[in-house]
C-alpha positions in Angstrom: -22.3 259.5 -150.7 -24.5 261.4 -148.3 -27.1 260.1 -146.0 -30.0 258.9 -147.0 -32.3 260.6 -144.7 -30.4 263.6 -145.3 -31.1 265.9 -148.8 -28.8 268.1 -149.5 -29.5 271.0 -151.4 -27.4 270.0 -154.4 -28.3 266.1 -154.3 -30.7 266.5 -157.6 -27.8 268.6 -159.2 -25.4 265.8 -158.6 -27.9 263.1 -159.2 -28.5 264.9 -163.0 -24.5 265.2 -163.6 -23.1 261.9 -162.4 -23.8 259.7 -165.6 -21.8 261.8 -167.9 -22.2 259.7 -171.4 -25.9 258.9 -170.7 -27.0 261.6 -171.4 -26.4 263.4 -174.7 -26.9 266.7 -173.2 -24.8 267.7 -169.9 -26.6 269.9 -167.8 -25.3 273.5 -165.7 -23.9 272.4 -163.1 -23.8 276.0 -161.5 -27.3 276.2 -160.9 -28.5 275.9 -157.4 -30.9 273.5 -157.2 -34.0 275.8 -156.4 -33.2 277.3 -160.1 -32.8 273.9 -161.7 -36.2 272.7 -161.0 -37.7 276.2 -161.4 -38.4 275.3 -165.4 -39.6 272.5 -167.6 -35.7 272.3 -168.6 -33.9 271.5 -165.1 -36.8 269.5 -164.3 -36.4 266.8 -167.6 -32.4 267.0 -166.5 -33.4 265.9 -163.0 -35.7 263.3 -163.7 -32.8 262.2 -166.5 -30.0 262.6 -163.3 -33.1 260.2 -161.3 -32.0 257.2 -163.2 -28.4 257.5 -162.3 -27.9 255.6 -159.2 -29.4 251.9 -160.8 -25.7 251.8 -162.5 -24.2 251.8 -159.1 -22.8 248.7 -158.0 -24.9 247.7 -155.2 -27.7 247.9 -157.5 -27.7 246.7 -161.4 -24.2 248.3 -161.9 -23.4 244.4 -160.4 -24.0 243.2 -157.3 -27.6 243.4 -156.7 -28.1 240.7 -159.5 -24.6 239.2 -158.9 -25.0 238.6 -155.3 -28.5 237.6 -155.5 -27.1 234.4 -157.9 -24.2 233.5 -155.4 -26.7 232.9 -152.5 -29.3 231.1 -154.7 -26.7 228.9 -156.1 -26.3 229.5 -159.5 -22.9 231.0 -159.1 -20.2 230.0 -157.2 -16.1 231.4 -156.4 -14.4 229.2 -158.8 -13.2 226.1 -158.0 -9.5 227.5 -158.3 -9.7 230.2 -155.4 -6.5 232.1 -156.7 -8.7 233.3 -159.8 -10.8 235.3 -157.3 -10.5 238.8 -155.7 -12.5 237.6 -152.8 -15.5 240.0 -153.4 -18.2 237.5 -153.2 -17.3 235.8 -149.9 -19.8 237.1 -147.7 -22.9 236.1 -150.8 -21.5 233.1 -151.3 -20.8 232.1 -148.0 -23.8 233.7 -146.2 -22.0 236.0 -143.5 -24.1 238.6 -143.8 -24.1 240.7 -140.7 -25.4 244.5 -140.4 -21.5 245.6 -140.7 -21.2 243.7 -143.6 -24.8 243.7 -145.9 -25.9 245.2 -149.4 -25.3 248.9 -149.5 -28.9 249.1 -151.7 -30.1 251.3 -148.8 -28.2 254.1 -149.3 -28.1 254.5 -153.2 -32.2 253.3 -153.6 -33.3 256.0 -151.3 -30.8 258.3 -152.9 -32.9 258.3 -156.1 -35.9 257.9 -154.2 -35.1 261.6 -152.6 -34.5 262.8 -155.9 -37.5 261.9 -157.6 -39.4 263.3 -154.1 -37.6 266.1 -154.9 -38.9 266.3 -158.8 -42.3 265.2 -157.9 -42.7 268.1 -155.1 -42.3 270.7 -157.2 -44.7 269.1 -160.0 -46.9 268.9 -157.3 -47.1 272.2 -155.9 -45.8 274.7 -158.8 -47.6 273.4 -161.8 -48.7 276.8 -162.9 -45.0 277.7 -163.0 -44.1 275.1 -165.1 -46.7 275.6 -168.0 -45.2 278.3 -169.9 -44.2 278.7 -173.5 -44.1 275.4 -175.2 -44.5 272.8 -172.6 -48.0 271.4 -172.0 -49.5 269.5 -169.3 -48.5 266.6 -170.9 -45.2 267.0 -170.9 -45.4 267.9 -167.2 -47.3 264.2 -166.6 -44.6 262.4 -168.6 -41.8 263.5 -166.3 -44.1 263.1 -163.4 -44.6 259.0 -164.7 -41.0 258.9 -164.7 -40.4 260.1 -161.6 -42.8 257.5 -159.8 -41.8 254.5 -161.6 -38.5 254.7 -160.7 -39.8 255.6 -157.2 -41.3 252.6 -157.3 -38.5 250.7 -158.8 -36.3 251.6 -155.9 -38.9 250.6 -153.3 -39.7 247.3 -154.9 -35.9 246.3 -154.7 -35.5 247.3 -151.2 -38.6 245.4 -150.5 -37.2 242.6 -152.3 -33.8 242.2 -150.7 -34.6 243.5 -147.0 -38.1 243.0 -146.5 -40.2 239.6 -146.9 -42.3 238.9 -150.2 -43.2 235.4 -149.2 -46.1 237.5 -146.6 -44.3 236.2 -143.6 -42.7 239.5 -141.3 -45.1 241.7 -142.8 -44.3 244.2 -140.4 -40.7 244.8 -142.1 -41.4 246.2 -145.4 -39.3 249.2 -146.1 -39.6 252.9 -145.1 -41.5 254.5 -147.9 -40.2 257.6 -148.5 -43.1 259.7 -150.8 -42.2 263.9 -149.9 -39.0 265.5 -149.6 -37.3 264.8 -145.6 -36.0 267.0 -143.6 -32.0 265.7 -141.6 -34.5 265.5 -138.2 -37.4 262.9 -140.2 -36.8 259.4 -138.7 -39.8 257.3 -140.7 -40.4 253.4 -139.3 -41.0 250.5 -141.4 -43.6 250.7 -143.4 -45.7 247.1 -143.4 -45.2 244.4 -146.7 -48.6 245.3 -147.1 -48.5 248.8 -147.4 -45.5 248.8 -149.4 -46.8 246.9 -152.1 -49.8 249.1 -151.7 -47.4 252.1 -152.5 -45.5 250.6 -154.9 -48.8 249.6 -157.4 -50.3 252.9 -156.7 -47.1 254.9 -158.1 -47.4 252.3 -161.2 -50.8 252.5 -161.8 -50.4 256.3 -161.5 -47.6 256.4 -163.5 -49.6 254.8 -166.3 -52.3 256.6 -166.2 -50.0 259.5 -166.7 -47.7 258.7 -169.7 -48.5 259.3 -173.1 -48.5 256.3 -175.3 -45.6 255.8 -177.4 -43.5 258.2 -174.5 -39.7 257.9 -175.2 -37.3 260.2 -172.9 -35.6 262.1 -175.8 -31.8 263.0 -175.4 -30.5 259.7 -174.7 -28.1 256.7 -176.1 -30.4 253.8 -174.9 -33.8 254.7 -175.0 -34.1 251.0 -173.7 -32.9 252.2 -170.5 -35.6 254.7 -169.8 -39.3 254.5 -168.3 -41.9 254.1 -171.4 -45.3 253.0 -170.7 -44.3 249.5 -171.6 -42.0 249.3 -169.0 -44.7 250.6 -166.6 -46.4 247.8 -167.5 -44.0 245.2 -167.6 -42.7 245.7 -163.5 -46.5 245.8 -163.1 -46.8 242.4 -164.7 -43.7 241.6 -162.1 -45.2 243.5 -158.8 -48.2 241.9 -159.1 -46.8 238.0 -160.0 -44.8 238.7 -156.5 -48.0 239.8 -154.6 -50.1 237.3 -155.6 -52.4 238.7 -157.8 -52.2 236.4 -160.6 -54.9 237.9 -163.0 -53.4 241.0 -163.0 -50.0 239.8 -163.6 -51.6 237.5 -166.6 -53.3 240.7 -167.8 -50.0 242.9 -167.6 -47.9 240.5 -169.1 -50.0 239.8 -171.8 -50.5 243.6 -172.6 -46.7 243.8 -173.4 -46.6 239.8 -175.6 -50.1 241.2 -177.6 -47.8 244.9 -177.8 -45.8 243.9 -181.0 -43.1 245.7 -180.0 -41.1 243.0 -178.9 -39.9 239.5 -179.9 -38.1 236.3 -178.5 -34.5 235.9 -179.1 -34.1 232.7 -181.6 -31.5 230.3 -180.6 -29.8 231.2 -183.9 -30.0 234.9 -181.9 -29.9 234.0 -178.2 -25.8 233.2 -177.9 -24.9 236.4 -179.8 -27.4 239.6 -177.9 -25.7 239.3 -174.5 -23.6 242.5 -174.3 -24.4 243.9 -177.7 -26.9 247.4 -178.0 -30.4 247.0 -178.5 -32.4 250.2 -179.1 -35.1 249.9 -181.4 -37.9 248.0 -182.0 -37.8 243.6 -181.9 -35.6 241.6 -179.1 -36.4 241.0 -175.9 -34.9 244.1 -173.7 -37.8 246.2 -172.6 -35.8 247.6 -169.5 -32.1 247.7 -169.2 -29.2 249.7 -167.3 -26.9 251.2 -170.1 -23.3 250.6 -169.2 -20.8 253.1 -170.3 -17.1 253.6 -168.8 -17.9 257.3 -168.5 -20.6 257.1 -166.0 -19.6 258.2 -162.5 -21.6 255.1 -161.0 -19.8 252.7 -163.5 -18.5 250.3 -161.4 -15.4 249.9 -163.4 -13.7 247.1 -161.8 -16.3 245.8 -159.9 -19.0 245.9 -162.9 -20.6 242.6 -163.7 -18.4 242.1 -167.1 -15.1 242.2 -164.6 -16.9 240.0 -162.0 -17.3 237.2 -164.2 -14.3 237.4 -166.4 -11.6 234.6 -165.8 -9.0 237.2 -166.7 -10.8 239.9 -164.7 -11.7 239.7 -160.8 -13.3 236.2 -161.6 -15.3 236.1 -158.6 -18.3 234.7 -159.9 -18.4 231.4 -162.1 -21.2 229.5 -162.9 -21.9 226.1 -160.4 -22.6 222.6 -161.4 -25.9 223.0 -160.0 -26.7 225.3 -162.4 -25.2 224.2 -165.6 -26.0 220.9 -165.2 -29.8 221.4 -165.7 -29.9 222.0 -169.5 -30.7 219.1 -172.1 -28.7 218.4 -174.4 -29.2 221.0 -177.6 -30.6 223.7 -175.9 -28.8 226.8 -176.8 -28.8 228.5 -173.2 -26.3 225.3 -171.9 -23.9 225.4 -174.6 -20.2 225.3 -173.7 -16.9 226.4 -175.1 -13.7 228.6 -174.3 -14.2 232.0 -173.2 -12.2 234.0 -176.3 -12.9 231.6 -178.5 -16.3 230.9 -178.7 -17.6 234.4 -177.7 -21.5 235.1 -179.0 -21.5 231.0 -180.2 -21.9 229.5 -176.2 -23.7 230.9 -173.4 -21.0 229.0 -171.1 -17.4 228.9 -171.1 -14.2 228.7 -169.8 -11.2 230.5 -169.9 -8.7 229.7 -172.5 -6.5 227.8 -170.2 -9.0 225.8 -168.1 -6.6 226.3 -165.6 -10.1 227.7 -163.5 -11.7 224.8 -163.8 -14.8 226.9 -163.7 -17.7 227.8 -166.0 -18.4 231.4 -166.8 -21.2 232.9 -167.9 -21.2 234.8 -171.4 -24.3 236.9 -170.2 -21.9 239.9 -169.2 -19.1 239.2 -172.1 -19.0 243.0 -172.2 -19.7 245.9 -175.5 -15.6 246.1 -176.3 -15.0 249.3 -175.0 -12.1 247.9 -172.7 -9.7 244.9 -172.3 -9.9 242.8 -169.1 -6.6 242.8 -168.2 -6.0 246.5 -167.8 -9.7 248.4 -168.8 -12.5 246.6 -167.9 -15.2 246.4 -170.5 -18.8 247.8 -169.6 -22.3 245.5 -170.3 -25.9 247.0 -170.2 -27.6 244.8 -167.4 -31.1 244.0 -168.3 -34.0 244.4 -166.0 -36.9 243.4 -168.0 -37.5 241.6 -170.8 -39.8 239.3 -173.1 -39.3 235.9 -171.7 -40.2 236.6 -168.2 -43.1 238.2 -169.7 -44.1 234.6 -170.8 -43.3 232.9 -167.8 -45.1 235.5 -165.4 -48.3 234.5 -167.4 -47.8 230.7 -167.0 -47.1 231.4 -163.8 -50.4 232.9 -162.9 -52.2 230.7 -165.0 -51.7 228.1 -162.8 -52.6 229.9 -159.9 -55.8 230.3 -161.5 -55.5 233.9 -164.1 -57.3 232.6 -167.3 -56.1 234.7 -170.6 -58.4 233.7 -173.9 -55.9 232.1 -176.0 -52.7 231.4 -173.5 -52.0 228.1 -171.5 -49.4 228.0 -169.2 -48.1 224.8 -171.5 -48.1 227.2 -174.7 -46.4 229.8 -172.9 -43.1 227.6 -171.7 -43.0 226.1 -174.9 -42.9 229.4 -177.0 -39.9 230.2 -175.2 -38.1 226.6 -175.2 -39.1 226.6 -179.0 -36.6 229.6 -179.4 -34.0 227.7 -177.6 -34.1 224.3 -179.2 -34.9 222.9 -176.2 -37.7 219.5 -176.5 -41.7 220.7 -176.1 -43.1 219.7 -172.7 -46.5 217.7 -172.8 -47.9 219.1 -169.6 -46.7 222.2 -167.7 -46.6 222.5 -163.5 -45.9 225.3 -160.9 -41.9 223.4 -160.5 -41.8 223.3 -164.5 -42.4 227.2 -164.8 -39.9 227.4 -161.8 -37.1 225.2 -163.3 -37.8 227.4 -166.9 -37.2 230.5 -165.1 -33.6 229.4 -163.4 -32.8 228.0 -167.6 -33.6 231.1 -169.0 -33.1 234.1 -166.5 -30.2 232.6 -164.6 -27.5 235.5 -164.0 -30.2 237.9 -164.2 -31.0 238.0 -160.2 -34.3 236.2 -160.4 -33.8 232.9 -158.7 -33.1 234.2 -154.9 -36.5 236.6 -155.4 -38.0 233.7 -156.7 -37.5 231.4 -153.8 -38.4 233.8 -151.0 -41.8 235.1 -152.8 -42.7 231.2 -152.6 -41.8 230.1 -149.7 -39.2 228.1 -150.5 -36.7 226.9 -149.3 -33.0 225.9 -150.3 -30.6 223.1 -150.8 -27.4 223.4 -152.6 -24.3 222.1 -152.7 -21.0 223.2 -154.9 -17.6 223.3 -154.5 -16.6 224.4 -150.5 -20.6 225.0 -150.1 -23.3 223.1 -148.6 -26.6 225.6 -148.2 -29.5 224.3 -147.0 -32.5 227.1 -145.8 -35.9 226.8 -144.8 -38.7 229.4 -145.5 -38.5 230.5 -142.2 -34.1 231.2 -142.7 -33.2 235.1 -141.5 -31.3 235.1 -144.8 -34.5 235.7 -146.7 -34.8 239.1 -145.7 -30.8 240.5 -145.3 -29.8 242.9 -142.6 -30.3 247.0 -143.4 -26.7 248.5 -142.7 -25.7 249.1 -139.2 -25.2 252.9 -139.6 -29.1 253.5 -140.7 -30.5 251.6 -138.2 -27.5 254.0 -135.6 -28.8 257.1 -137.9 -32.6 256.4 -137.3 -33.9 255.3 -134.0 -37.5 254.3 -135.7 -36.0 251.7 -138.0 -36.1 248.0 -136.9 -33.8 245.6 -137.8 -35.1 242.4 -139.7 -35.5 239.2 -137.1 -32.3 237.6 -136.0 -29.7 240.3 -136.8 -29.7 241.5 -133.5 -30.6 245.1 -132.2 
């Protein structure tokens, strides 16, 4: 993988070639780069190539979600330590050290140079571009693309190595909006101005996109921008900074959308790891997961990573599993290859783990554990947080005509057979997100954009962090902060 700062020529050409599978159409491949972006045609490829590195597996190919549940303390290495490959020590144990960090870095600004890349030449040969059939519409769709993912990969770098909380607002993330040259050495951008960045490419984006857009020439269109998933990480950017009627307002748009509805709990056991294009369910964003991918993680994807008989390096803790009521679908137990789409919990057949798993990553059958591991689409976004984003910011004070935060917890725990709560507070909106989202990478977000702080114990782990822990924001990797003498290290890492 190159380095970040440093585009190559052929880095869009890769970018647009390495999820073989994806996409139903390959691209040339001998093209030089200045000819593949020179057209309508090697522009759509590039923007398809953009979305390439999210299956990688320091992002949603795995670990970014994965990781992000060992250190909040919903997963845990199983209880019997000869199940595990020993992948998840430095999450679950909290060694994290510039020489040993998330590799995000690297791969987020990879696709952030690639859409720069796209986005440039929209930018500054339009009148090239409009020829034939292809209208300025088209042009703006692929441009809305472009800077939604953009602000995708600066949102999750701002997530895991900056602050959301508003404390060390000086460490946001370098914000990367033109094409660099090998000799650009950008600082830090603030936590301010990132956010700043990150709405205005959404709110751009949006104003951009056709309604009804859908990225044609694909196996999930679930796992493409559309204006509703514009939307919906608005809805999520502006719940983390702060600005609760907005979030109520986004999140609403998508509920009042009709293109979505919540999972029953006659559904809710059965949709993990199954496709989902179309209209109805939940999924409004997802990473598709196919074994022919070049970023598949393969071995290391999140279906291997939680399978007893694969890696098994991520269970599910007692702290996590012991929250549910009795009857409510997302707690339900039973034997991993037995119970399969019936429990959203299990264990392997044996029990010689002595471990839960989750069934959120049970895979799509395209491989067996034991020697090919099976593939999952990750989701990013869907329906349910939508809910609990507007209860959220209804009791920060967003008002929505029709919408309490109480109606809004119960619609989802009505779909789960869970009991109706009489009154609804900022900890039962919390508790509902770590009982319906767990797995998905929420809960260590969650914490730092509140100020929380931490206490857990499981297994060989006591955790206990305040708001003002290091561990909030984790170190950027040693060899960009040796590549760039402008970028500062977050607090307590050292130099």
């Amino acid at each position: 993988m190159k380095k970040y700062f440093v585009i190559a020529l052929l880095a869009v050409v890769a970018l647009t070639t390495s999820c073989k599978g994806w996409l139903t159409e390959e691209p040339v491949m001998s093209q030089s780069t200045e000819l593949t972006l020179s057209d309508y045609d090697g522009l759509n490829k590039a923007v398809g190539g953009a979305y390439t590195p999210l299956c990688d597996g320091t992002w949603y190919g795995a670990f970014y979600v994965l990781d992000a549940e060992m250190r909040a303390g919903n997963a845990r290495i199983p209880a019997n330590t000869e199940f595990t490959s020993g992948r998840m020590m430095v999450p679950y144990y909290m060694t994290y050290e510039p020489s040993a960090t998330s590799g995000l870095w690297t791969y987020a600004y990879y696709l952030i140079s690639c859409t720069n890349n796209v986005l440039d030449v929209i930018d500054n040969r339009i009148n090239d571009l409009l020829t034939g059939s292809v209208t300025q519409q088209d042009i703006d769709n692929l441009k809305a693309e472009a800077l939604a993912l953009r602000a995708l990969a600066h949102f999750d770098l701002l997530r895991l190595y900056g602050r959301t909380d508003g404390s060390n607002g000086e460490f946001g993330v370098c914000l990367i909006t033109t094409p660099q040259l090998p000799t650009d050495m950008p600082a830090r951008a603030t936590v301010a101005q990132t956010f700043e960045s990150i709405i205005n490419d959404l709110t751009t984006a949006e104003s951009l996109m056709a309604p009804g857009y859908v990225r044609g020439g694909v196996a999930d269109t679930k796992a493409t921008i559309t204006p509703n998933v514009i939307k919906a990480l608005l809805a999520r950017v502006y719940l983390y900074n702060k600005n609760w009627q907005k979030a109520a307002d986004y999140a609403t748009a998508i509920i009042n959308s009709n293109e979505y509805t919540l999972w029953t709990a006659d559904e809710y056991t059965s949709v993990w790891g199954k496709e989902v294009a179309g209209k109805g369910g939940e999924v409004i964003f997802e990473v598709y997961g196919k074994q022919a991918n070049a970023y598949d993680e393969y071995w290391e994807g999140p279906s291997h990573m939680t399978n007893p008989v694969g890696y098994a390096d991520c269970a599910a803790s007692s702290a996590l599993t012991s929250l549910f009521d009795a009857g409510d679908v997302r707690g339900t137990t039973g034997v991993r290859g037995k119970d399969d789409g019936n429990v959203m919990f299990a264990t392997d057949a044996a029990q010689a783990s002595n471990t839960l798993w989750t069934m959120k990553y049970m895979g799509k059958g395209e491989g067996n554990a034991t020697t090919t591991p099976d593939v999952n689409n990750v989701i990013v976004l869907r329906l349910s947080e939508m809910y609990l984003i507007r209860a959220e910011a209804i009791l920060n004070g967003a008002s929505v005509a029709g919408a309490t935060a109480l109606s809004d917890i119960n619609a989802i725990r009505a779909n789960r057979n869970a009991a109706a709560l009489t009154s609804a507070s900022k900890q039962d909106v919390a508790k509902e997100r770590i009982l319906e989202l767990n797995f998905e990478g929420h809960l260590w977000f969650d914490l730092d954009r509140t100020g929380s702080t931490l206490s857990y114990a499981d297994g060989t782990v006591t955790r206990e962090l305040d708001a003002n822990s290091k561990f909030w924001a984790l170190p950027i990797p040693k060899s960009q902060i040796d590549l760039n003498e402008n970028l500062k290290q977050n607090p307590g890492y050292g130099v």
